[in-house]
C-alpha positions, -999 to +999 in steps of 0.1 A: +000+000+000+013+038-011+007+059+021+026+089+026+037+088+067+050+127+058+053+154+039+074+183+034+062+219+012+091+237-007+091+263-037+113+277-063+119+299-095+140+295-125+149+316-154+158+307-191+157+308-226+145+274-230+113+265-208+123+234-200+154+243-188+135+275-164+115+242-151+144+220-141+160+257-128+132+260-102+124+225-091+162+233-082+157+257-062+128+239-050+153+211-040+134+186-060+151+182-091+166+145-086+132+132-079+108+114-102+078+134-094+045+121-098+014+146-098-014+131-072-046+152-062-053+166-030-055+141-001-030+142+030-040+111+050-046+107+084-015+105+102+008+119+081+028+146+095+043+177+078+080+179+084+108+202+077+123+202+038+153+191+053+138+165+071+119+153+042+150+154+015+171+130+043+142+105+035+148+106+000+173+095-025+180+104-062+159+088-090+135+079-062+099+080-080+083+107-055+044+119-055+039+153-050+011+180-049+025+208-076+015+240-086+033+255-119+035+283-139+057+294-168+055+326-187+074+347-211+059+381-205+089+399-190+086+422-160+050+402-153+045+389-119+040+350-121+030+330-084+025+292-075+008+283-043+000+251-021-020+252+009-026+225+031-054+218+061-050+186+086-082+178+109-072+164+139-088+126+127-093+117+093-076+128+063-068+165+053-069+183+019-042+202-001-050+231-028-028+243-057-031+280-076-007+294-102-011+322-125+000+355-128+003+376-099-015+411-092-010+417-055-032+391-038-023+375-004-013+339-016-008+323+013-044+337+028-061+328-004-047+290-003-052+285+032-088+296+036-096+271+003-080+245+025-103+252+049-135+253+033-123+220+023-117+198+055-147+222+069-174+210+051-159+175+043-155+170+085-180+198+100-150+209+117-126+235+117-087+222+108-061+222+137-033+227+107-041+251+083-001+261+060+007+269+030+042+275+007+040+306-022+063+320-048+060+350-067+089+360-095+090+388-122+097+373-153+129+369-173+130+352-202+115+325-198+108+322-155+089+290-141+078+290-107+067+260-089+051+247-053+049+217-040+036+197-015+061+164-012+052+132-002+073+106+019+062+073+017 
């Protein structure tokens, strides 16, 4: 059985001429580049902790397949504003929800805004409020090509 026992949030940007290159730039920076990351949907089960990124990248080893909760965005539109945002809420039994958001960026509170979303979802999935409510965010002006990227990581 696949169940994640933790999970760690991290972010990054990356710049480039080529997009895939600004990708592999800001899962970098992220600290998840040697990973084989697998896109899941939104479920944090019950019992699994969020730990430090440090803590997280001593459980995993390079070429490791890894699943992960992303959020993405790439543009080529110098001097915009790009963002990608996770959010995370943990009830204190039963399983918890995370959200992604990406696009570009006017000014908004991200870490607010993916929170509350979080909420609403262990809220009305539980009828109660979360007793962990985080969240991870990065915003970049763009240059050249820029890719930002957030991620929830999974530890199995």
């Amino acid at each position: 059985m696949l169940k994640p026992r933790m999970f760690f949030l991290t972010a990054g940007v990356g710049s480039h001429e080529d997009p895939l290159v600004s990708f592999e730039l800001a899962l970098r920076d992220a600290k998840i580049e040697k990973f084989n990351l697998v896109p899941v949907s939104s479920i944090i089960p019950p019992n699994c902790v969020r730990v430090s990124l440090e803590e997280g990248l001593k459980e995993l080893s390079a070429g490791e397949i890894v699943f992960c909760v992303m959020a993405k965005h790439s543009s080529g539109e110098e001097g915009k504003k790009i963002y990608a945002a996770v959010g995370g809420a943990k009830p204190t039994n039963g399983h918890g929800y995370l959200v992604e958001y990406s696009g570009n960026y006017s000014g908004e509170d991200l870490d607010t805004f993916v929170k509350e979303r979080a909420e609403y979802l262990v809220e009305t999935s539980h009828g109660k409020k979360p007793v962990e409510v985080f969240s991870i965010s990065k915003v970049a002006e763009v240059k050249k090509i820029t890719t930002v990227v957030a991620a929830a990581v999974f530890v199995i």
